[in-house]
C-alpha positions as CSV (number, residue, x, y, z in Angstrom):
1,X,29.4,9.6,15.3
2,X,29.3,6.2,15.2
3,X,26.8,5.6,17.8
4,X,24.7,7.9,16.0
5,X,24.8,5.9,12.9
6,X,24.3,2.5,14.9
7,X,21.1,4.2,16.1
8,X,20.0,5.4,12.6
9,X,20.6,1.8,11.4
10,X,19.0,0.9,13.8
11,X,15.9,2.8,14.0
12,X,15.4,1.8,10.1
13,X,15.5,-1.9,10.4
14,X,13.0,-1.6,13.4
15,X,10.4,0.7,11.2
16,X,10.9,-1.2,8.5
17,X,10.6,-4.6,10.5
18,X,7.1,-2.5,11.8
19,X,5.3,-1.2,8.4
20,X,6.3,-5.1,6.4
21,X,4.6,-6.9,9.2
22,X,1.7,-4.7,9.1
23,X,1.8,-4.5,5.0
24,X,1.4,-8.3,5.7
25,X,-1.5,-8.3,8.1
26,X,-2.9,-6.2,5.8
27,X,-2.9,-8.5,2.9
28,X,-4.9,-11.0,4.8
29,X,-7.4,-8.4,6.0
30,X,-8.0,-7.6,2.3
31,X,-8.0,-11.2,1.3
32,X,-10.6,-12.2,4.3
33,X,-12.5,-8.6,3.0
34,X,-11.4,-7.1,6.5
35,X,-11.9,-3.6,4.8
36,X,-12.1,-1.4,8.4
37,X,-9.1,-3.0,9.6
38,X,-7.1,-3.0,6.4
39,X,-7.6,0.7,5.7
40,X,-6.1,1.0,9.4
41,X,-3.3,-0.9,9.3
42,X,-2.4,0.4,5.7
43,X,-2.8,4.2,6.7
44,X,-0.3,2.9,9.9
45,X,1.9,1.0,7.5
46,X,2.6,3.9,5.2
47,X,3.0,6.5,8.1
48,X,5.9,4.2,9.2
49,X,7.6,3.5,5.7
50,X,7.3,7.5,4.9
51,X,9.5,8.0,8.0
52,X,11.5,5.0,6.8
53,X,12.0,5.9,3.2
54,X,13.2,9.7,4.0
55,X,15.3,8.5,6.8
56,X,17.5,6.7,4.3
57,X,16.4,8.5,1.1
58,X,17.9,11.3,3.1
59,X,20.7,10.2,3.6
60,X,21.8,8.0,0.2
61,X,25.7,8.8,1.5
62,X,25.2,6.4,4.3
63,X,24.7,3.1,2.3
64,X,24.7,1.4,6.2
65,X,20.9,2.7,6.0
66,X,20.3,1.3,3.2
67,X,21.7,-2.0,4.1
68,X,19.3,-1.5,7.4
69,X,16.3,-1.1,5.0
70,X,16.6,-3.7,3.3
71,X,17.8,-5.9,6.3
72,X,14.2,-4.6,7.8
73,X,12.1,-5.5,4.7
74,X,13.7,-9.4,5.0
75,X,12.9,-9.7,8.8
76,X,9.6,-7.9,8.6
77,X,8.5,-10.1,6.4
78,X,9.4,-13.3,8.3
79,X,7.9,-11.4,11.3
80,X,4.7,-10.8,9.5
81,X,4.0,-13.9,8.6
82,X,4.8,-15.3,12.3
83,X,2.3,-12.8,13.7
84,X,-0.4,-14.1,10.8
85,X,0.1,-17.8,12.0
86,X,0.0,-17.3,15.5
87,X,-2.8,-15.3,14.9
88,X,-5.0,-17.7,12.9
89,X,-7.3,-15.2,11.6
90,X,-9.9,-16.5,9.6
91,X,-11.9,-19.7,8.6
92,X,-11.1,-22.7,6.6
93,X,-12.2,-25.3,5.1
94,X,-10.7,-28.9,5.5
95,X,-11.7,-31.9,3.1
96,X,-10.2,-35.0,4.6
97,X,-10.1,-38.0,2.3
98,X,-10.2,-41.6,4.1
99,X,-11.0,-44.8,3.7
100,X,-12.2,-44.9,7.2
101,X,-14.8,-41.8,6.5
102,X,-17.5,-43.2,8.6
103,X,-15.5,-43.9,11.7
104,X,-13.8,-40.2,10.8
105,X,-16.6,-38.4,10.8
106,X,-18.4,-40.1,13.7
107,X,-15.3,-39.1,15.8
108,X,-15.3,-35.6,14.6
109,X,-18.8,-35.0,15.3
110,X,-18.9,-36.7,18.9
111,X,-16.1,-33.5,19.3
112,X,-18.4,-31.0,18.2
113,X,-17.6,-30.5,14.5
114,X,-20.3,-30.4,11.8
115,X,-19.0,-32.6,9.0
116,X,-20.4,-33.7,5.6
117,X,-19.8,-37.2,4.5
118,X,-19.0,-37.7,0.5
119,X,-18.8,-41.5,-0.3
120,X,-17.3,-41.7,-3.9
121,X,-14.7,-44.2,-6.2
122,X,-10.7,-43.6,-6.0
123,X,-8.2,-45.3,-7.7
124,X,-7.9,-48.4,-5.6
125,X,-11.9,-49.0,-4.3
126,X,-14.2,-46.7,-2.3
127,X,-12.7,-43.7,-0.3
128,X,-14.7,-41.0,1.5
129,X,-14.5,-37.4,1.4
130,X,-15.0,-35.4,5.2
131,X,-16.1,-31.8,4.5
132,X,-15.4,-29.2,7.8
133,X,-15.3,-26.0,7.6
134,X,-14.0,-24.5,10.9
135,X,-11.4,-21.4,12.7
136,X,-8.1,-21.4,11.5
137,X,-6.8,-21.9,14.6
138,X,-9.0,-25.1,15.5
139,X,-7.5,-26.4,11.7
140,X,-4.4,-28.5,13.3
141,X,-6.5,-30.2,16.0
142,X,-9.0,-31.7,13.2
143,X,-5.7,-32.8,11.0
144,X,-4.5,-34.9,14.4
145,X,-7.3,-36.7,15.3
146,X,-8.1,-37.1,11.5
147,X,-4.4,-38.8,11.4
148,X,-4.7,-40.9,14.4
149,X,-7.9,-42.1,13.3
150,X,-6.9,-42.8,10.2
151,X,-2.6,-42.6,9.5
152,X,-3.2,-42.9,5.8
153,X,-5.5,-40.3,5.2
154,X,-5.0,-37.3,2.7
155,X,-6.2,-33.6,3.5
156,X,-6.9,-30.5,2.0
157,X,-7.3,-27.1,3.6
158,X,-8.4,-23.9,2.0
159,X,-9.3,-20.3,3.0
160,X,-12.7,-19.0,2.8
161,X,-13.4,-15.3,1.8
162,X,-17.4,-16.2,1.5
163,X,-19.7,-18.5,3.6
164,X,-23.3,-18.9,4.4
165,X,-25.5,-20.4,6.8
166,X,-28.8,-21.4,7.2
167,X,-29.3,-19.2,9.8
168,X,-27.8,-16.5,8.3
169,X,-30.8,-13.5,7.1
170,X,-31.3,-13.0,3.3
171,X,-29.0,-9.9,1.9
172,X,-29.9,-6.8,-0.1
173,X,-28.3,-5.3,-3.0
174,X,-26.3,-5.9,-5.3
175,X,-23.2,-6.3,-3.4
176,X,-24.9,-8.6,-1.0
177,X,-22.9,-11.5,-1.9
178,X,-19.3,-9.9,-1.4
179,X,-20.3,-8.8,2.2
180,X,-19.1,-11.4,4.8
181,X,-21.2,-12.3,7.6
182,X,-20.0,-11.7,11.0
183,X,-19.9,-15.3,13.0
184,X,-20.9,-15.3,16.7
């Protein structure tokens, strides 16, 4: 009896741990307009959390299941976000503030990045502002060499939803400019 209760417990937490990781990678296929993918790992999501639900819905005298629900919904959620962060889905953009912009963004582009150089007025004299938009997962790279070039610098990084490019064909309709273009 009891190991069939450890197994119930169990088998909760893990389906639990499964559909909150995926309702996570869902959210950032929605938010990056991922709609394919979203509507896959959503329909995968709620198959899981149906079996989940009726499991310990089922069985509301065994508060140990509910404890493993909940338990499951906590971890999958720290999971989820793991799995986003290794995964680095995604573009971003990176403004880089320095005093030392020129140098910066010579650097930067000697390593392949396209960067736009802002010169403008801060608080205590000139400052420049580096503009990059590159992966995710290229991100942390750009913040080091930005910091050993220049220790004092400030950054910014935001996610893009929406980007064009020059090279990128004109688009029709009237949802043209929610549609993302697919990078090479």
């Amino acid at each position: 009896m009891l190991d069939s209760l450890l197994l119930s417990c169990l088998t909760v937490f893990l389906a639990r741990v499964g559909d909150v990781s995926l309702g996570t990678l869902r959210v950032v296929m929605v938010t990056q307009g991922r709609r394919g993918r979203a509507a896959m790992l959503g329909f995968c999501e709620v198959l899981i959390w149906v079996f989940a639900a009726s499991r310990v819905l089922g069985n509301l005298n065994k508060p140990h299941l509910a404890v493993a629900y909940a338990a499951g919904f906590a971890v999958g959620n720290y999971v989820g976000l793991t799995i986003e962060r290794w995964a680095a889905m995604g573009n971003q953009v990176l403004r880089v503030f320095s005093r030392r912009g020129d140098q910066l963004a010579d650097e930067l582009r000697q390593q392949g990045f396209r960067v736009t150089l802002f010169h403008g007025m801060g608080r205590d004299g000139p400052v420049h502002m580096l503009y990059l938009e590159s992966e995710r997962r290229r991100v942390p790279s750009i913040i080091n060499e930005s910091r050993r070039l220049d220790p004092q610098c400030f950054y910014v990084v935001d996610d893009i939803r929406v980007a064009s490019s020059a090279d990128a064909p004109p688009r029709r309709g009237w949802l043209s400019a929610y549609r993302l273009r697919q990078r090479k």
